[in-house]
C-alpha positions as CSV (number, residue, x, y, z in Angstrom):
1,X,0.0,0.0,0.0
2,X,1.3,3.7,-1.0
3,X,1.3,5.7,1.6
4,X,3.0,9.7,1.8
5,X,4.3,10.9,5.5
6,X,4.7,14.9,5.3
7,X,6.0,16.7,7.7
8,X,6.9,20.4,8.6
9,X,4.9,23.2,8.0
10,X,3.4,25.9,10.6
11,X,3.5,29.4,10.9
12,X,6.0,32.3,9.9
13,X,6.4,35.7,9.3
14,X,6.8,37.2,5.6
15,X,9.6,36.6,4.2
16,X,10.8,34.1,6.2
17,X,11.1,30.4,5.2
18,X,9.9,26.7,5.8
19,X,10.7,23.6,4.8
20,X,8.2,20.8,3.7
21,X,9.3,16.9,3.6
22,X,7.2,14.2,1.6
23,X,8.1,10.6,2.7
24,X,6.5,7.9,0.0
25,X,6.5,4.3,2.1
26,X,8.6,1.3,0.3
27,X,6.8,-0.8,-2.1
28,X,6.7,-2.9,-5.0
29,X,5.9,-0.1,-7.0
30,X,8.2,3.0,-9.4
31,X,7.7,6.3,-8.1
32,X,7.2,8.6,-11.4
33,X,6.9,11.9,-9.6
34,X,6.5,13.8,-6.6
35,X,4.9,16.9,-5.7
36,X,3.3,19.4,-4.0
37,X,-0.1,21.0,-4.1
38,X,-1.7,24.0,-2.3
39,X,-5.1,24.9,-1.6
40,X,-6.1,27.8,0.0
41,X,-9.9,28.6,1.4
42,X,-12.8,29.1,-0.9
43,X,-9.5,27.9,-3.7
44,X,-9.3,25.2,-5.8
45,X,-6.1,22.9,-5.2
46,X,-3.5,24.2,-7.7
47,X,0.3,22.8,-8.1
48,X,3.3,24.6,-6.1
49,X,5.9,22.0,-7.7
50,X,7.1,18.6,-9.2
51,X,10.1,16.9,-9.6
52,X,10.4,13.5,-12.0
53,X,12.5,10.2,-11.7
54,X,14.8,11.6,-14.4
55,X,15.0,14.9,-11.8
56,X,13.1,17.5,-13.9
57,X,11.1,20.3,-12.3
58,X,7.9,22.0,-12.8
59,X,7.6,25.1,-11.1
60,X,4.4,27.0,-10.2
61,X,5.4,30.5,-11.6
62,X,4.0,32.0,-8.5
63,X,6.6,30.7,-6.6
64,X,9.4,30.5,-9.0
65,X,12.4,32.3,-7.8
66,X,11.5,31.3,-4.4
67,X,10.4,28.1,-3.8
68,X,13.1,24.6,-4.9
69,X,12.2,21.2,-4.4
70,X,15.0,18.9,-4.1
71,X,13.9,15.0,-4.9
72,X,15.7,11.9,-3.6
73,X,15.7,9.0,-5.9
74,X,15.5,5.7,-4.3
75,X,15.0,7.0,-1.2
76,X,11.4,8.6,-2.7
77,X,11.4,11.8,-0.6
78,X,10.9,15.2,-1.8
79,X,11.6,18.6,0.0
80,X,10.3,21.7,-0.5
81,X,12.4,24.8,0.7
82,X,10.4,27.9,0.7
83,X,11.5,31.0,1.2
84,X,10.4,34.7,0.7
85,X,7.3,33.1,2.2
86,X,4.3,36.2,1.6
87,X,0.5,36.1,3.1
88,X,-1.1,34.3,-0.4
89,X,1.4,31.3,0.2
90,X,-0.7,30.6,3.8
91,X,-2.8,27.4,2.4
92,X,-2.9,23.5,3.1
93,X,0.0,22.5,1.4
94,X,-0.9,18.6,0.2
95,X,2.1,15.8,-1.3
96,X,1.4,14.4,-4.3
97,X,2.8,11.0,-6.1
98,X,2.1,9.2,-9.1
99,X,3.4,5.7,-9.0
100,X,3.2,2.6,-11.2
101,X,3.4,-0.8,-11.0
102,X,3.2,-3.2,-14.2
103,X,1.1,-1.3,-16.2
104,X,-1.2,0.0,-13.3
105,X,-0.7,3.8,-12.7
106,X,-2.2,5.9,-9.1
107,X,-1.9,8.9,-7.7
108,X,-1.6,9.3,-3.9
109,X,-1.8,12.3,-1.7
110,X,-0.7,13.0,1.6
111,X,-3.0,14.3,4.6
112,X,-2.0,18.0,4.4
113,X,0.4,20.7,6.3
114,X,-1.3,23.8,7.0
115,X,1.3,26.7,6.1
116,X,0.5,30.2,7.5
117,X,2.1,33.8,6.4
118,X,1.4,36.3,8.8
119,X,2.7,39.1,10.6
């Protein structure tokens, strides 16, 4: 069973930063890509960032410049460093992974970090 462990999260002032960690469990499966979502109240859930197996990034362009998600192979973990953090960023920030195994495809999601900009 796929399952995705994120942790950090929490509150900060603008401009400061945060880091986010997505942990996908070990299984007979290939993790295609990882990433991270956002949705903020009365929002619909819209992509932050993604990172493939071959290491290639997709970058929201409302946090590019700011935001970098680092990915880690084999050990299927992804970060997300965020910094320059401003009020529109505060939102449930949500892990995302599409796996395969055989010729079955899925995409899991974590639980959810609530992130919070505010002075």
């Amino acid at each position: 069973q796929v399952q995705l462990a994120e942790s950090g999260g929490g509150s900060v002032q603008p401009g400061g930063s945060l880091r986010l960690s997505c942990a996908v469990s070990r299984g007979k499966f290939s993790v295609d890509t990882l990433g991270w979502y956002r949705q903020a109240p009365g929002k619909q859930r819209e992509l932050v960032a993604k990172i493939g197996s071959g290491g290639i990034t997709q970058y929201a362009d409302f946090v590019k410049g700011r935001f970098t998600i680092n990915g880690y192979g084999a050990a299927n973990t992804a970060d997300l460093q965020m910094n320059s953090l401003k009020p529109e960023d505060t939102a449930v920030y949500y892990c995302n992974a599409d796996v395969h195994w055989g010729k079955e495809y899925r995409t899991y999601w974590g639980q959810g970090t609530q992130v919070t900009v505010s002075s």
